[in-house]
C-alpha positions, 0 to 999 in steps of 0.5 A: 976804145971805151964805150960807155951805154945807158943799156945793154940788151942782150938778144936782138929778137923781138922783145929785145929789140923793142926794149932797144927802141923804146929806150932809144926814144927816150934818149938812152944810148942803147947796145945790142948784143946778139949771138947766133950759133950758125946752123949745120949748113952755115946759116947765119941770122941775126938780129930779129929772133927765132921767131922772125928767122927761122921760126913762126913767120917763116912757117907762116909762110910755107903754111899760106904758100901751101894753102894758096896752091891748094886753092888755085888747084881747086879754084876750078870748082868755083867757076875760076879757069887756072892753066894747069900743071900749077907750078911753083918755085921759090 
């Protein structure tokens, strides 16, 4: 089956799919392609990009993750009474 599109973005990261959207709202019929190699273990992701999947948020994430348990460790010193061991598990 023959489709026919006003726009054809390849890669569905952030700027790809912000291309796609705008495009939309204008009334473009709009397809996205987007290709991922899966990773050694198998991981597939998809649309949103490196950045979103595997990239800066995910860092993000386990940096602020980070922070907050050293945080919690220390809040004793701030008057905050926190039971120990502090523990976490995702």
């Amino acid at each position: 089956q023959q489709q026919d599109f006003d726009l054809l973005v390849i890669g569905g990261g952030s700027g790809g799919l912000a291309c796609a959207k705008e495009a939309s709202q204008l009334g473009r019929k709009v397809a996205v392609v987007d290709y991922v190699e899966p990773s050694p273990r198998g991981t597939r992701w998809g649309l949103g990009g490196t950045c979103v999947n595997v990239g800066c948020i995910p860092k993000k994430l386990m940096h602020q993750a980070a922070l907050l348990g050293s945080m919690i460790k220390h809040a004793h010193h701030y008057g905050w009474e926190v039971a120990q061991p502090i523990q976490h598990d995702w």
